[in-house]
Backbone as ProteinMPNN parsed JSONL, in Angstrom:
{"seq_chain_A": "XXXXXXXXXXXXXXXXXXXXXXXXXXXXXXXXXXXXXXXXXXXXXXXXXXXXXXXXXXXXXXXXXXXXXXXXXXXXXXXXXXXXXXXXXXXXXXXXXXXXXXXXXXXXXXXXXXXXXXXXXXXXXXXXXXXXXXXXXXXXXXXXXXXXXXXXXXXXXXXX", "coords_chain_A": {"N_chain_A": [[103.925, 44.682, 57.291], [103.038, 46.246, 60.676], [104.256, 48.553, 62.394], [105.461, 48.536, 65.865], [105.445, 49.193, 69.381], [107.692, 47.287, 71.357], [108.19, 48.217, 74.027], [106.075, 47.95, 76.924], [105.328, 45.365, 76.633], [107.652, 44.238, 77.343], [108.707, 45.57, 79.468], [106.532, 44.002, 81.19], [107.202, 41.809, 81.05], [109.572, 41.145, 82.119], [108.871, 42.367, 84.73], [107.371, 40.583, 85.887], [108.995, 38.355, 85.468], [110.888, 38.876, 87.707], [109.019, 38.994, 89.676], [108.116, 36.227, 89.849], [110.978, 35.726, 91.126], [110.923, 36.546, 93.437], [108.061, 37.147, 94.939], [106.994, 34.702, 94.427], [105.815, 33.757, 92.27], [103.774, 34.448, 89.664], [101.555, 37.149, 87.455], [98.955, 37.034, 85.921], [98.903, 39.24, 82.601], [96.89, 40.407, 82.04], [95.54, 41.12, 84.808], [94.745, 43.058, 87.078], [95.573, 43.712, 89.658], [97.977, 43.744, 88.943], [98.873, 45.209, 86.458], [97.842, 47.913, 87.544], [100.053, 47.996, 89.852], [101.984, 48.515, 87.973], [101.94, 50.714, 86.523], [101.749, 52.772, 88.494], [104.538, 52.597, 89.38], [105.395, 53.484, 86.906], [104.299, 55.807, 86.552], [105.877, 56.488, 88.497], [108.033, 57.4, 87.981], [108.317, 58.995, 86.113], [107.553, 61.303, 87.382], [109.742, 61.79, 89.201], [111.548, 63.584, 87.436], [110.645, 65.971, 88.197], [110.651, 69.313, 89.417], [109.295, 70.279, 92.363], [109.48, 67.36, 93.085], [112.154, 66.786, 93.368], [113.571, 69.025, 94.76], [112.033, 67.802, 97.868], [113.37, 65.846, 97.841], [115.341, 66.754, 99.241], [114.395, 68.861, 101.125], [112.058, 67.235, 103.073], [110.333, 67.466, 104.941], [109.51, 70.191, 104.965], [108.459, 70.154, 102.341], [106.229, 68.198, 102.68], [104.081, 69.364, 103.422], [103.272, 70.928, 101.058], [101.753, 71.389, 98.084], [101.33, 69.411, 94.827], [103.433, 67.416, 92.264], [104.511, 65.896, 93.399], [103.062, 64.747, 95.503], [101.521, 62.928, 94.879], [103.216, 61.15, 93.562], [104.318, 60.055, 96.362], [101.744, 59.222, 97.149], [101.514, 57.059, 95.651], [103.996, 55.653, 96.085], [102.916, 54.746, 98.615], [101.433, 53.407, 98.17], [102.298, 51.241, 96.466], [104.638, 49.686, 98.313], [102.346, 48.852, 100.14], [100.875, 47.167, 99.148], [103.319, 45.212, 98.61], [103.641, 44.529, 101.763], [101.014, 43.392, 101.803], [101.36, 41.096, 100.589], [104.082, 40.144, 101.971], [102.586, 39.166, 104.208], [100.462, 37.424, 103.407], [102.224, 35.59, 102.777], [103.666, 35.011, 105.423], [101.529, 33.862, 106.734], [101.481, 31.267, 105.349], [103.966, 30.472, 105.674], [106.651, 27.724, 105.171], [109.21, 26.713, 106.821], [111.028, 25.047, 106.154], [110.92, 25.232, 103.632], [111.871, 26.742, 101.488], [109.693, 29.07, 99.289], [110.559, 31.3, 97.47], [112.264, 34.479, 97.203], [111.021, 36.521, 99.219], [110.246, 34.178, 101.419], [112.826, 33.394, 102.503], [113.781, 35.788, 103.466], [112.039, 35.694, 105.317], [112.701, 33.564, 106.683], [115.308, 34.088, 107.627], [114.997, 36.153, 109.197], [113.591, 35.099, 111.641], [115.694, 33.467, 112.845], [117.15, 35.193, 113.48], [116.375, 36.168, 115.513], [116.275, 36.412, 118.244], [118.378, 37.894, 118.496], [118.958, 41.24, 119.213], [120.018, 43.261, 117.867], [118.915, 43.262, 114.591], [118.748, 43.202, 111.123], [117.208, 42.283, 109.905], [114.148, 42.785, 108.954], [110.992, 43.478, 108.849], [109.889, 46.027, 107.795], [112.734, 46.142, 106.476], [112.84, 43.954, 104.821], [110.348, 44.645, 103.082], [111.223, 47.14, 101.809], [113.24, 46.274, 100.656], [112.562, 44.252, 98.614], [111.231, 45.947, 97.338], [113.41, 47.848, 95.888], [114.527, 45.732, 94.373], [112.396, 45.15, 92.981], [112.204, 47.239, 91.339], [114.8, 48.414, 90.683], [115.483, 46.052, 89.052], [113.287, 46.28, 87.133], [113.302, 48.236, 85.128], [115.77, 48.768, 84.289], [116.553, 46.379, 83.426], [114.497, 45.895, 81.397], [114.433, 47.919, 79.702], [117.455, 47.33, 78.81], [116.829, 45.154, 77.195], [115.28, 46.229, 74.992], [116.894, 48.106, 73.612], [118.737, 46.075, 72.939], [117.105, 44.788, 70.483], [116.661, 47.074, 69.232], [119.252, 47.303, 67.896], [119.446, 44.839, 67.242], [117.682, 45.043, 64.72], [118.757, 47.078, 63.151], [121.044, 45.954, 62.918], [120.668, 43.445, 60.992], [121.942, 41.044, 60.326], [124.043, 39.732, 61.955], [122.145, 38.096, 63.462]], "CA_chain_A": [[103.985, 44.588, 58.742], [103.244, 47.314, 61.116], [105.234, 49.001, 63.4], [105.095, 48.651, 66.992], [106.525, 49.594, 70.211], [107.669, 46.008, 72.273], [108.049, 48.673, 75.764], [105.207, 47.806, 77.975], [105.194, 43.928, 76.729], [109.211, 43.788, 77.984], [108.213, 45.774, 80.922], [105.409, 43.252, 82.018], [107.906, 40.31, 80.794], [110.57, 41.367, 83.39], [108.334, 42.12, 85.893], [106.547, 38.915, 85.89], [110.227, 37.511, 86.074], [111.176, 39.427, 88.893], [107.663, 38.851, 91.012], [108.327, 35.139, 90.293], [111.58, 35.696, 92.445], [110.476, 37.499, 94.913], [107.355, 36.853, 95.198], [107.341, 33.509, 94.287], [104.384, 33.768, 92.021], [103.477, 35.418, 88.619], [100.655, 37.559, 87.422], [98.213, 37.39, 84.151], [99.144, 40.285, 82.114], [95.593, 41.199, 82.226], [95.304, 41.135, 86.303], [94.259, 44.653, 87.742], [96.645, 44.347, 90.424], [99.688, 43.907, 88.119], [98.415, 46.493, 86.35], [98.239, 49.381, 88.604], [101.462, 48.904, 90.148], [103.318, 48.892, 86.484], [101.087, 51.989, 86.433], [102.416, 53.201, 89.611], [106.031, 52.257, 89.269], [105.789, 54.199, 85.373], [104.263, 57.482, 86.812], [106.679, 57.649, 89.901], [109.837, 57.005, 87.038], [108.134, 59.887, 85.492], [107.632, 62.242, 88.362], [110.519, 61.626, 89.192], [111.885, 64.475, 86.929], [109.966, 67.293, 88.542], [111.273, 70.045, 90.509], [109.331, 69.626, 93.273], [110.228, 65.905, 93.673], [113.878, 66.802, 93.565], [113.431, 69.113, 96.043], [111.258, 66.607, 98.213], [114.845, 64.969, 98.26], [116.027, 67.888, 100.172], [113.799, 69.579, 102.497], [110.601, 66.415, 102.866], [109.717, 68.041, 106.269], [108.797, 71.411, 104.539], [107.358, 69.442, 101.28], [105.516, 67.314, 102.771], [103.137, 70.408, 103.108], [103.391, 71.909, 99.687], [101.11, 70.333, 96.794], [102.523, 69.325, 93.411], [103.54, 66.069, 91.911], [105.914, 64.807, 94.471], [102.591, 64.445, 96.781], [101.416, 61.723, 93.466], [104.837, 59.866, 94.103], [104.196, 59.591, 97.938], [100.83, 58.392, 97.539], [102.135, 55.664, 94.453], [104.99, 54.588, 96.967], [102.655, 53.932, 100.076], [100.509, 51.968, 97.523], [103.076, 49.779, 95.963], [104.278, 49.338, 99.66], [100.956, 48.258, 100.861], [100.626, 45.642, 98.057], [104.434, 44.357, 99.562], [103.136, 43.99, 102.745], [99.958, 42.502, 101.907], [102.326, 39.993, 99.876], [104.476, 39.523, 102.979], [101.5, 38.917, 105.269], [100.419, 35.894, 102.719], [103.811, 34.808, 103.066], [104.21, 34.9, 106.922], [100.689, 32.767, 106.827], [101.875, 30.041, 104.591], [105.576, 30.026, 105.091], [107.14, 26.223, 105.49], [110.61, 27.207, 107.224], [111.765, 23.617, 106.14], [111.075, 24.563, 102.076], [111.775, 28.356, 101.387], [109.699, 29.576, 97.931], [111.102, 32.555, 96.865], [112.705, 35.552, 98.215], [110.484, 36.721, 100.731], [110.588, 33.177, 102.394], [114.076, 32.939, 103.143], [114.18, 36.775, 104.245], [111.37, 35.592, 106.617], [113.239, 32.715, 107.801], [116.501, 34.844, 108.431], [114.016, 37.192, 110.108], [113.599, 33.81, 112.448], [117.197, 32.741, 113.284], [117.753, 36.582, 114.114], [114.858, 36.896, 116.347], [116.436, 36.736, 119.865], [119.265, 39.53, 118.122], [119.074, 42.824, 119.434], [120.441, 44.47, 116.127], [119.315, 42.533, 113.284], [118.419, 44.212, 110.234], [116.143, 41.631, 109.115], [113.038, 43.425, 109.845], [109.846, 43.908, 108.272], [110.265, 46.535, 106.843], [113.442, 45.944, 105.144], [112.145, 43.269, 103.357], [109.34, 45.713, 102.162], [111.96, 47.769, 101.072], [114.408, 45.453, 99.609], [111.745, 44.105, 97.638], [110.49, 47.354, 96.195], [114.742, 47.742, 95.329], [114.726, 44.843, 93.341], [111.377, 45.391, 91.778], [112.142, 48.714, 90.857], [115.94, 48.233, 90.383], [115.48, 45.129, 88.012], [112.32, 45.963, 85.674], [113.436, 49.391, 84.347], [117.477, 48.81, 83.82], [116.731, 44.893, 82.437], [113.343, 46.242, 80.029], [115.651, 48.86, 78.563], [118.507, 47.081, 78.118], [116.345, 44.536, 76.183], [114.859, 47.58, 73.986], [118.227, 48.527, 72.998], [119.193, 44.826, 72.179], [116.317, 44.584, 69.731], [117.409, 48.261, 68.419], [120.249, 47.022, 67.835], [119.126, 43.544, 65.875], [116.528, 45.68, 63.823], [120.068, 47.792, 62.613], [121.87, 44.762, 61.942], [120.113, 41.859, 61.336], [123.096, 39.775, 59.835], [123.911, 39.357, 63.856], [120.995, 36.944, 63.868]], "C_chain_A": [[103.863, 45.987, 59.346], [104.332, 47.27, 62.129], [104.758, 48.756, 64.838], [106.129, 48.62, 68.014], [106.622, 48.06, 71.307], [107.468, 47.061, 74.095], [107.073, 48.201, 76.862], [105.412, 46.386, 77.658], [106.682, 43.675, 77.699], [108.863, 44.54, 79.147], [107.29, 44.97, 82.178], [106.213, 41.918, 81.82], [108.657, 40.35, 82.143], [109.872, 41.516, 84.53], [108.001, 41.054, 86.414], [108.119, 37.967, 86.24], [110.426, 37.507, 87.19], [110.101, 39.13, 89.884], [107.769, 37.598, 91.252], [109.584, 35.179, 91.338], [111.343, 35.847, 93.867], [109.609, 37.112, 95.507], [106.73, 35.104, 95.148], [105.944, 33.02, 93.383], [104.428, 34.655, 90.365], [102.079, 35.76, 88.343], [100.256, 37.514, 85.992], [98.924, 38.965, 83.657], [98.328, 40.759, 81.811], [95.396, 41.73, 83.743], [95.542, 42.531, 86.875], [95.552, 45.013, 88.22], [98.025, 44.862, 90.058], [99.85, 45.282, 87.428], [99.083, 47.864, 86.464], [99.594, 49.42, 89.357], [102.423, 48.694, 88.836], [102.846, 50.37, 86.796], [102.101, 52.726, 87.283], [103.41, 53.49, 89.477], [106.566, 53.551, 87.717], [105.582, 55.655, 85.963], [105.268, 57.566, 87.803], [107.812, 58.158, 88.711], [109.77, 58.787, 85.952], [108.195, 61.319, 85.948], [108.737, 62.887, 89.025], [111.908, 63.499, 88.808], [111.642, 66.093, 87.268], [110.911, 68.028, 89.366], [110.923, 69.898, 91.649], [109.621, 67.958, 93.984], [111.556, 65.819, 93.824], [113.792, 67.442, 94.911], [112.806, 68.553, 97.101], [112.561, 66.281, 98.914], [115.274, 65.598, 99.446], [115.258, 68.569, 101.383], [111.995, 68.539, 102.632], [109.621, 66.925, 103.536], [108.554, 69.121, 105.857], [107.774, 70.714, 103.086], [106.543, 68.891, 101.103], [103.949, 68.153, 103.089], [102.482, 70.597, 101.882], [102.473, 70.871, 99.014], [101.812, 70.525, 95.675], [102.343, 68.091, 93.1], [104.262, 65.193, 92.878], [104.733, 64.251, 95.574], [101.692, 62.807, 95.914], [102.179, 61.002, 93.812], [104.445, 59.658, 95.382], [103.099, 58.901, 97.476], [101.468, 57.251, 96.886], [102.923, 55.218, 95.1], [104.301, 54.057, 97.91], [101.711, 53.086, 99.416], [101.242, 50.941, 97.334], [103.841, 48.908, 97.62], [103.724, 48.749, 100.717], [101.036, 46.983, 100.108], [102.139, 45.103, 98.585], [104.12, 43.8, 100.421], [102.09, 43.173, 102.826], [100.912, 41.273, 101.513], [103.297, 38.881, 101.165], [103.754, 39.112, 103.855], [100.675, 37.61, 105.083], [101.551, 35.329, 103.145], [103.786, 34.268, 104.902], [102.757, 33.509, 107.237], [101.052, 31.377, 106.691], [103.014, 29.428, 104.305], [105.411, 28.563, 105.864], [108.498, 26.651, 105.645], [111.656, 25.945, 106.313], [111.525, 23.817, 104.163], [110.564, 25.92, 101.495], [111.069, 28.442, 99.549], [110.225, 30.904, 97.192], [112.137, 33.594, 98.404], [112.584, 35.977, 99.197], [110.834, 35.5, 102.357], [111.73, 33.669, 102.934], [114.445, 33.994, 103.944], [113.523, 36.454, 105.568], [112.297, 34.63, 107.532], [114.473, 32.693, 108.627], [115.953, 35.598, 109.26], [114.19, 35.762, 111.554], [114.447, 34.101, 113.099], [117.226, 33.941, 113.617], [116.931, 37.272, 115.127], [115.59, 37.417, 117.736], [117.841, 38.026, 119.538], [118.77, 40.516, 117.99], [119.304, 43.806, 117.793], [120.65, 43.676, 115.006], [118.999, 43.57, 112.453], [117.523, 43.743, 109.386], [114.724, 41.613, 109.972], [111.884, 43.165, 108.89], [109.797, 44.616, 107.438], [111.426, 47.361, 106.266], [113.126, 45.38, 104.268], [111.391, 43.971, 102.439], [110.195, 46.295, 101.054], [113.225, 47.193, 99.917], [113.766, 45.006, 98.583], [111.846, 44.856, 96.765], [111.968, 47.617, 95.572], [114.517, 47.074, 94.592], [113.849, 44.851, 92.68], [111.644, 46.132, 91.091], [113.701, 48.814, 89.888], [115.958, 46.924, 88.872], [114.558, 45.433, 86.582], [112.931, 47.105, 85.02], [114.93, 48.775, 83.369], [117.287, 47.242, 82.969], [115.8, 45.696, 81.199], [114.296, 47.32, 78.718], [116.751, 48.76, 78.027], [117.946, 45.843, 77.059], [115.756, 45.169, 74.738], [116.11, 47.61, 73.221], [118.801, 46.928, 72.375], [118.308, 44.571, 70.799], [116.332, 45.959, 69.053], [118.492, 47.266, 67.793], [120.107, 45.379, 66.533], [118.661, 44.03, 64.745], [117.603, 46.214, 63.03], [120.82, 46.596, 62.144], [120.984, 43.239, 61.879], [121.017, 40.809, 60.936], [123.522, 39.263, 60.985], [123.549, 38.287, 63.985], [121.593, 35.844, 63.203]], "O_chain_A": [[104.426, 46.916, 58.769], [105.035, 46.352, 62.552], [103.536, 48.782, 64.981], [107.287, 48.233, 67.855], [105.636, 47.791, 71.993], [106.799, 46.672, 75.052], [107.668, 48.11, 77.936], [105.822, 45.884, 78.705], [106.663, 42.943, 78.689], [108.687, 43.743, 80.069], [107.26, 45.123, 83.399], [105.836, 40.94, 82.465], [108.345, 39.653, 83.108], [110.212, 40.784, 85.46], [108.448, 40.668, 87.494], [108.235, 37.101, 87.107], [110.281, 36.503, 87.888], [110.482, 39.031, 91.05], [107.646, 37.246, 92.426], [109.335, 34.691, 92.441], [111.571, 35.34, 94.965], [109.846, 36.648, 96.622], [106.034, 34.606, 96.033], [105.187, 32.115, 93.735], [105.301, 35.503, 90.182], [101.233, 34.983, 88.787], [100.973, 37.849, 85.05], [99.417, 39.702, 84.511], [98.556, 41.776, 81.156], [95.054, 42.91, 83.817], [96.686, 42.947, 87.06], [96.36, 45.86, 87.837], [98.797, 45.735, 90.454], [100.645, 46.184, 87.691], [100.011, 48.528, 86.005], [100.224, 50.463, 89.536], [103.646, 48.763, 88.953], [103.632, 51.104, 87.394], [103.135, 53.213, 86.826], [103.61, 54.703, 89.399], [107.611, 54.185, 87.565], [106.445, 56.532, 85.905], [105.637, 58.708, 88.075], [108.308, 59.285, 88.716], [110.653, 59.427, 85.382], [108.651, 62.275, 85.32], [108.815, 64.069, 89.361], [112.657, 64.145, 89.54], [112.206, 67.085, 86.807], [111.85, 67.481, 89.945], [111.784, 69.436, 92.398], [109.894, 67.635, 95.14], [112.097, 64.856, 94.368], [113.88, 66.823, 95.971], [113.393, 69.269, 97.911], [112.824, 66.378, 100.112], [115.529, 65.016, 100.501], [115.744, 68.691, 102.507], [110.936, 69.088, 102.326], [108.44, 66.986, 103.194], [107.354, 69.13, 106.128], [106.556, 70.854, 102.978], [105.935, 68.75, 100.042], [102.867, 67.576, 102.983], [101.274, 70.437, 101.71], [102.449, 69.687, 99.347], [102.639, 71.405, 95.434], [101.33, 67.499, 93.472], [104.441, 63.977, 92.933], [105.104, 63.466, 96.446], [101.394, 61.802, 96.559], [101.816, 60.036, 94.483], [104.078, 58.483, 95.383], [103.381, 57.714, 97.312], [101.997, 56.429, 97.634], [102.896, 53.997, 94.952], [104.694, 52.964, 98.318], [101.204, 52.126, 99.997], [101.029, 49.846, 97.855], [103.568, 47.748, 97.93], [104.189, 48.298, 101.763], [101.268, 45.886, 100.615], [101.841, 44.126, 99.272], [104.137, 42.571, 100.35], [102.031, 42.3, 103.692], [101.12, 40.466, 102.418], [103.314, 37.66, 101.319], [104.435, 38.426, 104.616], [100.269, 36.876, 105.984], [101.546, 34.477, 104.034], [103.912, 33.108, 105.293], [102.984, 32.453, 107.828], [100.993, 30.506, 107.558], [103.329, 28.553, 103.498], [104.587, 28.224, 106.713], [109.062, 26.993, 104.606], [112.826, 26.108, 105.966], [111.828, 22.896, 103.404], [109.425, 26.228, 101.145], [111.749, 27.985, 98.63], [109.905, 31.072, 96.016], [112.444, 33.503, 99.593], [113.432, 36.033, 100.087], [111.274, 35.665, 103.495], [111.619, 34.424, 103.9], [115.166, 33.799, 104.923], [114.021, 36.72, 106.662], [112.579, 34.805, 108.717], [114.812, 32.016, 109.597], [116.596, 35.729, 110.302], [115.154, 35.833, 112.317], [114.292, 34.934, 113.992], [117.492, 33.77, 114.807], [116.829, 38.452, 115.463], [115.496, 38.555, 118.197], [118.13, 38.896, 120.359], [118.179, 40.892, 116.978], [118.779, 44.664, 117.083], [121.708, 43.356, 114.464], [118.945, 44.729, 112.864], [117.052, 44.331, 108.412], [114.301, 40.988, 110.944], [112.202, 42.381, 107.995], [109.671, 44.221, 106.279], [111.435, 48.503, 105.807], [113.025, 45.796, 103.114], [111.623, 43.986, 101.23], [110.072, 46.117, 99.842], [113.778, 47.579, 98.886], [114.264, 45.271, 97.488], [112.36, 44.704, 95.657], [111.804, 47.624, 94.352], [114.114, 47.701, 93.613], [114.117, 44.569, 91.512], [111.373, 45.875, 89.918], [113.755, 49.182, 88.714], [116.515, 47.186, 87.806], [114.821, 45.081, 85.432], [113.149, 46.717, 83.872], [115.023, 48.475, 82.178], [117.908, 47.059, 81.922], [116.362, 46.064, 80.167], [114.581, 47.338, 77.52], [117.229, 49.489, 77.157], [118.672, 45.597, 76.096], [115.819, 44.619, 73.639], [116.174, 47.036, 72.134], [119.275, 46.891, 71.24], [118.993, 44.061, 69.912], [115.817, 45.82, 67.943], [118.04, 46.367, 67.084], [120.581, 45.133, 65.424], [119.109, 43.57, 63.694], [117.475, 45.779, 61.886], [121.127, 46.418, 60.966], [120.84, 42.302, 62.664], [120.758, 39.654, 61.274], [123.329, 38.048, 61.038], [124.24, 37.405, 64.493], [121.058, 34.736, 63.239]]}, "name": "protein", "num_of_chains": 1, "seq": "XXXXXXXXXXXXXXXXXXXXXXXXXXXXXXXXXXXXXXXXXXXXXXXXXXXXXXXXXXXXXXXXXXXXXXXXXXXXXXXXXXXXXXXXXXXXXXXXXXXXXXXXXXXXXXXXXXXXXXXXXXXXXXXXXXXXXXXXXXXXXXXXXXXXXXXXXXXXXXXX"}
């Protein structure tokens, strides 16, 4: 038997979980779009680490000048972003208030009921953003704690 690394298959497993929530929908694990934002999502996680993207954190105003990697991460966030919104923009087409599919729905249809409120918080783009939270928040911390479970069998297999 050879060796091989499961990472990107458990990365595209969880995602695909998570997009069915949310999105209410899953993607081939061939499909471009899916793709590019794993793509996306892997280089920001990577970028991440840089000096200028730390600083970024701290002074954006002045960084948002400067070139480097942190200007890579901006573009990769207003992409994955864009692909949200396109997502929500299907959604707002085809929602049925009376038979919520996923996540988005129901944010839309609290979006609704909170319409004539002055200070809701169910906006547009929160959802965007809450999304991209739970995309982002769920595939890394679940994929890696599945890695480590399958470490972990491979070391003991009597477990099984």
């Amino acid at each position: 038997a050879q060796p091989f690394n499961p990472g990107n298959f458990l990365v595209h497993a969880v995602s695909n979980i998570i997009c069915s929530i949310i999105f209410g929908d899953r993607f081939d694990y061939e499909d471009k779009k899916f793709i590019t934002l794993i793509e996306m999502l892997d280089e920001n996680n990577k970028l991440q680490n840089s000096v200028q993207t730390q600083l970024y954190n701290f002074f954006p105003t002045i960084m948002d000048h400067l070139p480097g990697p942190h200007q890579a991460m901006i573009k990769n966030a207003e992409k994955v972003d864009q692909f949200t919104l396109e997502i929500i923009a299907e959604h707002r087409e085809t929602l049925d208030p009376s038979c919520p599919r996923d996540f988005i729905d129901a944010f839309l249809n609290k979006m609704e009921q909170e319409k004539g409120s002055g200070h809701s918080v169910f906006t547009v783009e929160t959802l965007s953003r809450t999304t991209l939270d739970l995309f982002l928040a769920g595939t890394g911390t679940t994929s890696i704690t599945l890695r480590h479970g399958i470490l972990i069998l491979q070391k003991y297999p009597e477990i099984v």
